[in-house]
N, C-alpha and C positions, 0 to 999 in steps of 0.2 A: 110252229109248224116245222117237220123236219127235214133235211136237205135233201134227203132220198129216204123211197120207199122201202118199207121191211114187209116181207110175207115171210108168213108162219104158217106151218100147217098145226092148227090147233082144235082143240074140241070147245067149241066157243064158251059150251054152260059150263064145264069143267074150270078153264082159267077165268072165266069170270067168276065163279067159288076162291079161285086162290088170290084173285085180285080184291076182291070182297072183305075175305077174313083177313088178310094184312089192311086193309082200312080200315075196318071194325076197330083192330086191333090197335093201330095209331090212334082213334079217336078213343077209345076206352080207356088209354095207359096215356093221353095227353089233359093236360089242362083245358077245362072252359076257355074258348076263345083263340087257343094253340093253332098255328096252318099245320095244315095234313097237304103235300105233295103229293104225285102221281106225273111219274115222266116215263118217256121211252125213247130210250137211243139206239144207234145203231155203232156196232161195232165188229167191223169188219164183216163174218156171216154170222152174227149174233147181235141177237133184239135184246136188249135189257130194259124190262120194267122197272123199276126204282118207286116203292113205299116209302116217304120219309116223313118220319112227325119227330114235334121238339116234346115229345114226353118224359116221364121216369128213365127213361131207358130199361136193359136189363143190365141188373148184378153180375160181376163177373162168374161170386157160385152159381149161376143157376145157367147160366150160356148152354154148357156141353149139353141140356136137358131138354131144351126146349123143342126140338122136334121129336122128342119121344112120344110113345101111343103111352095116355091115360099119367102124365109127365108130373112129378111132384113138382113142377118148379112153375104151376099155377098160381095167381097172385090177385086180390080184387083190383079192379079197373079204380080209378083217380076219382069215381064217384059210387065207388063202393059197388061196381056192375062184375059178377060172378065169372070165374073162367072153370072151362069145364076140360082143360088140359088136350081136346082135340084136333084142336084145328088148324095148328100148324104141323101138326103130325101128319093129317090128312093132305093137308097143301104140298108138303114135301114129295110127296107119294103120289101126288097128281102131274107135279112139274118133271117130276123123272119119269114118268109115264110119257112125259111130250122130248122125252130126251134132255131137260134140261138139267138146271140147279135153281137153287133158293137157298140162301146165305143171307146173314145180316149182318150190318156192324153196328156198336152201339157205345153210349158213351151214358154214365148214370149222373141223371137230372138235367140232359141236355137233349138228348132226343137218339132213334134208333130207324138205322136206314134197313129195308130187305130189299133185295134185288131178287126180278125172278129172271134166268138167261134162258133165250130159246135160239135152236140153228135155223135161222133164215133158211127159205126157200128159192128166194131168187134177189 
C-alpha cells in the first residue's frame, strides 16, 4: 500500500494497453515459472509504474530500436511466441500523449525493468 496517494489524469483503456503490452512482454521474454512485478511509486509530482521480469533481457544491439514503428529488433518470446515489432512503439506514443516517458533498463539473462512516468495531479 503506498504512503500517499498519486492522481493522474489518464485515459484509463489507453494506459491499461501500455500496462498490458509491458506484461505481455515480461511474461513472453521470461522463463516458465519467472515473477513478473508491477509497482507504483510516487515521486515527488510523478507516478512511476515499474514492469520488472527476470527474463532474457535485451541485447545491447538492439536497445536504441526497440521503440521503433514495425522495429527489426523483434525476437520470439522464451516459448517460441511471435512478436510483431508494435507494441512498444505504440506504448511509447500513448505515454507521451499523457505527457509522460517509458524507458527501460536491462541486463542480458537477468531480467529488464520499464518504467512508465506520469505528472501527478494532486
Amino acid at each position: 500500500m503506498p504512503d500517499e496517494e498519486s492522481f493522474v489524469e489518464i485515459d484509463k483503456e489507453k494506459i491499461w494497453r501500455v500496462i498490458s503490452n509491458l506484461v505481455v512482454n515480461a511474461i513472453k521474454f521470461s522463463p516458465r515459472g519467472a515473477c513478473i512485478n508491477v509497482s507504483v511509486t510516487r515521486n515527488g509530482k510523478r507516478t512511476i509504474i515499474t514492469v520488472s521480469d527476470q527474463g532474457i533481457g535485451i541485447p545491447e544491439n538492439i536497445r536504441m530500436q526497440v521503440f521503433d514503428m514495425f522495429t527489426e529488433a523483434k525476437r520470439p518470446g522464451t516459448s517460441g511466441e511471435k512478436s510483431f515489432g508494435l507494441g512498444l512503439f505504440i506504448s511509447r506514443q500513448i505515454v507521451q500523449a499523457h505527457k509522460g516517458r517509458l524507458w527501460f533498463e536491462s541486463a542480458e539473462n537477468k531480467g529488464t525493468n520499464f518504467y512508465i512516468e506520469l505528472q501527478c495531479v494532486a
